[in-house]
C-alpha positions, 0 to 999 in steps of 0.5 A: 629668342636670344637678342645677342648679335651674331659673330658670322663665324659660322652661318646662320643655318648651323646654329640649331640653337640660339638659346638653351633651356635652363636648369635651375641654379639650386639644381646645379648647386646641390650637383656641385656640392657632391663630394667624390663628384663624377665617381658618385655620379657615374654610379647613380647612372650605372643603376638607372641603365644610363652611359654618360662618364668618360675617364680622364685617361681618355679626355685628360684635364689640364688642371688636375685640381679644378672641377666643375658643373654645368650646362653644355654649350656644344660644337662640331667640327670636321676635317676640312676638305682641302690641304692646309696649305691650300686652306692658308693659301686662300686666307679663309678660316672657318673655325667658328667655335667663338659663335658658342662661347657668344651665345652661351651663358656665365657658367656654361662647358663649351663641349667640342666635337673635334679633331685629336692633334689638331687644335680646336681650341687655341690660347686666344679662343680659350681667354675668349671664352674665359672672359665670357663667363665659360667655366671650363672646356671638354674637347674630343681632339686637341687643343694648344697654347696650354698657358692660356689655360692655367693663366685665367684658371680655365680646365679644359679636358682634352686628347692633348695639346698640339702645336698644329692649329686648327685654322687650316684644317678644321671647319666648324659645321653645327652650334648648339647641335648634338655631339658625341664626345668619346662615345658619349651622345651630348645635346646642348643644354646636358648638364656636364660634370667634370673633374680630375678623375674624368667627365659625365654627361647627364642628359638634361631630361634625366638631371633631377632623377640621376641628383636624387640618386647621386645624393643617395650615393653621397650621403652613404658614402658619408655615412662610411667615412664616418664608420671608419674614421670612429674605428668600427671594426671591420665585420660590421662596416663588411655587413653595413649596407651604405649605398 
């Protein structure tokens, strides 16, 4: 059981998890090391039957060069009921992704279900969770200040930016839960692989079977790009099955 403190932003019941089961380091690490990362991996789902990649013209990165792989630290917001000058009127926020980022671990993807055009995510929530050891952000809605981003080297892959905050609008309603994301069912604990050319979610129970497939992917596509550069004529590269 996690002995960490609660912020309050969110109460106590719509935390489903306080703690998230791990995935071993050298596990992440052989992930990380994949070459044409979220391709490979979107192919390696592909022949399993499994559905998990999002392209980064759907949820787009703020830092096209940055990749990741991690753990999913997830939460859920909604539409708030009441209007956001009656919401700014009372003085109550409820947005309460900082709950995530206090209970996740370094190296950890916060995963938001949100709101596009609205942010979910601000300048100051982002350093936040920069500071908590937080490699990066997927968010299904908006996010603002993208300067806090690029100043602490934090991607974060989105719908957009936006100038409307999310204070008055959004409510945050389950941490550590189960999300969906453009499509895409993610509980905490998935395992979240991201670069420039989009995202996947690997399911946690299906890491070391999509890894093993992957590496297969990988080490054929090695296997060509050394055919090509060594000039092997185009028939025999045509005939060669690599992968």
């Amino acid at each position: 059981m996690s002995t960490k403190k609660l912020t309050g932003r969110v109460p106590a019941e719509a935390i489903r998890r306080m703690t998230l089961t791990r995935l071993p380091a050298e596990l992440l690490q052989r992930y990380a090391r994949i070459d044409d990362l979220t391709g490979t991996l979107s192919d390696a789902m592909d022949k399993l039957g499994m559905a998990g990649a999002i392209p980064a013209s759907v949820l787009a990165p703020t830092l096209s060069r940055k990749r990741l792989v991690g753990q999913a630290v997830t939460v859920r917001n909604v539409e708030r009921s009441e209007s956001p000058a009656h919401a700014a009127a009372s003085g109550i926020g409820k947005m309460g992704e900082h709950e995530a980022y206090n209970l996740a671990e370094p190296g950890d993807v916060v995963v938001i279900e949100g709101l596009a055009g609205v942010s979910n995510m601000g300048g100051q929530s982002a350093t936040v969770a920069h500071r908590a050891g937080c490699a990066g952000a997927i968010i299904d809605g908006s996010f603002r200040d993208p300067g806090a981003s690029r100043e602490r080297d934090f991607p974060i892959w989105s719908r957009g930016v936006t100038p409307l905050t999310g204070k008055w609008r959004l409510e945050t309603v389950e941490i550590n839960g189960r999300v969906r994301i453009a499509g895409i069912s993610v509980d905490a604990g998935d395992l979240v692989a991201a670069d420039e050319a989009g995202i996947v979610f690997v399911p946690y129970a299906h890491a070391h079977a999509v890894l093993a497939e992957a590496e297969k992917i990988d080490a054929g596509d090695s296997r060509q790009k050394a055919d090509i550069a060594a000039g092997i004529d185009l028939a025999t590269l045509a005939a060669t099955k690599y992968k």
